[in-house]
Phi, psi and omega in degrees: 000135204257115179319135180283006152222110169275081182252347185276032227355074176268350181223147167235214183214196178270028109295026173041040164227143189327142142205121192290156192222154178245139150317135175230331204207109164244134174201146196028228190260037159215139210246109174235124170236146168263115142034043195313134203058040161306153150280160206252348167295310156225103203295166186205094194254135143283131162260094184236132204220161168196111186245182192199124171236177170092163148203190195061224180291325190233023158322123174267146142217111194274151161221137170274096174259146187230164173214117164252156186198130139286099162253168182275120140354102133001277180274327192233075198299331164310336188249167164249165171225145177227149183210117179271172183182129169220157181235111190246146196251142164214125194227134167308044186302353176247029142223042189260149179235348168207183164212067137323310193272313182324294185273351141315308184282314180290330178301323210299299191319324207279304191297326185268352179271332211247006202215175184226113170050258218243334195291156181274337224243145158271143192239103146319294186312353161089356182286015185287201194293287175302295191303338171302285167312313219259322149317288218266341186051043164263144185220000000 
């Protein structure tokens, strides 16, 4: 269960520094945090979601975490822009009996986003491998 304040650095930012977040909205298996101390003109949202499809054997479950921020245009200082970055996990739970493999994958997501090779360290700063490509728009 995901605490109604993320204030302990459970979020950073690409300078490896905290940023908090509040519960604003829970209903069924979805989850909304807000920025603490957002302007409201421009929100900075967390997201965590979860769905389940299927049945039996072929019960599905996607669960989402998200992060969107709305800033003022770069280029069109007039406009607003918003830029999302989500991560979806999607497991076969009704043919699972643990999730060992489940978290293999995601570790695998987690390692290619936040690293370089062989290093241990996590890069805030978005240079690992995958985020760099996902920035940069490279393959």
């Amino acid at each position: 269960m995901l605490s109604n304040t993320l204030v302990t650095n459970e979020v950073k930012d690409a300078a490896g520094a905290e940023v908090e977040f509040l519960r604003i909205d829970s209903i069924g298996r979805t989850t909304e945090f807000a920025k603490s101390g957002e302007l409201p003109s421009s929100p900075y949202r967390l997201d965590v979601s979860h769905t389940e499809v299927g049945t039996g054997t072929k019960t599905r479950r996607r669960s989402k975490v998200g992060f969107s921020k709305t800033i003022t245009g770069q280029v069109d200082t007039t406009t607003t822009a918003e830029i999302l970055a989500y991560t979806v996990v999607d497991i076969p739970i009704g043919n699972m009996t643990a999730y060992t493999e489940a978290k293999n994958v995601l570790a695998n997501q987690i390692s290619f986003l936040a690293s370089l090779g062989a290093s241990t360290t996590i890069l805030y700063d978005c240079t690992g491998n995958g985020a760099d490509a996902l920035i940069n728009g490279t393959l």
